[in-house]
N, C-alpha and C positions, 0 to 999 in steps of 0.2 A: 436472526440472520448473522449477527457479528459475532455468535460465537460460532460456527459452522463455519465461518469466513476464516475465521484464525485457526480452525482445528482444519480444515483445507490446506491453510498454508504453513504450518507449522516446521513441519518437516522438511519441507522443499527449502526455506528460507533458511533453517539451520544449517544447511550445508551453505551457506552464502554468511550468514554469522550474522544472520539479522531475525526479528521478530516482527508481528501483530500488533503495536502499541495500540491502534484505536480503527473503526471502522465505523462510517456515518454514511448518511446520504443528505441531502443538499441540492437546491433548485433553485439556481438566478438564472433569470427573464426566459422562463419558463424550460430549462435545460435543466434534465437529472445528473446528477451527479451521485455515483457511487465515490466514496474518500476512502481509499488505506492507505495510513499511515505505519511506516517503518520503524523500526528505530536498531539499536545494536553500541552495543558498547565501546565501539569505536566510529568516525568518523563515516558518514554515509555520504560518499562522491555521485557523480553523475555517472561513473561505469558500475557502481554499486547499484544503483537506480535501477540502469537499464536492464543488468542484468536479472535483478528483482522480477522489473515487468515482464521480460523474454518468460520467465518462469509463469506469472502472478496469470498472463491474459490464456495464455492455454485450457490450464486449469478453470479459470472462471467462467468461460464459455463451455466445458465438459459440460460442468455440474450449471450450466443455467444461470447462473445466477447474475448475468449480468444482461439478461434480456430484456428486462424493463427500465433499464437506464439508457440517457444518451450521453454521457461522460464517464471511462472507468479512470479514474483518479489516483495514481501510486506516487506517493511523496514523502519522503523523510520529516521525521519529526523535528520541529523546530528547538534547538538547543539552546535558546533565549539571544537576546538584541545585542551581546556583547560578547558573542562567542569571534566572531571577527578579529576583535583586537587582541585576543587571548592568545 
């Protein structure tokens, strides 16, 4: 599934200057969780995000695949603890 996930969003996301870093799924106190995770070689803001997801939820409801989750989860990739002070 997460290669199909990336090759879904490949395209769409390049025109936004971002990628497919990782895609997982995940279940606390009994809630699915579909995880993509973003990344791009510059800075990934909250209008970056959004815009992402505007794109990401469309698509993933076409092709199904977010039928069997109850969380779709789109969040940039973490740039390590000390990127703040940088």
């Amino acid at each position: 599934m997460k290669e199909k996930i990336e090759e879904l969003l490949q395209e769409p996301l390049k025109d936004l200057d971002m990628f497919v870093s990782d895609v997982y799924y995940s279940e606390e106190e009994g809630i699915k969780s579909l995880n993509i995770e973003l990344d791009s070689k510059d800075i990934i803001d909250v209008e970056r995000i959004t815009a992402a997801t505007k794109l990401i939820n469309p698509l993933m409801d076409e092709k199904g695949y977010a039928n069997d989750i109850d969380v779709l989860d789109i969040h940039s990739k973490e740039k390590g603890e000390n990127q703040s002070e940088q």
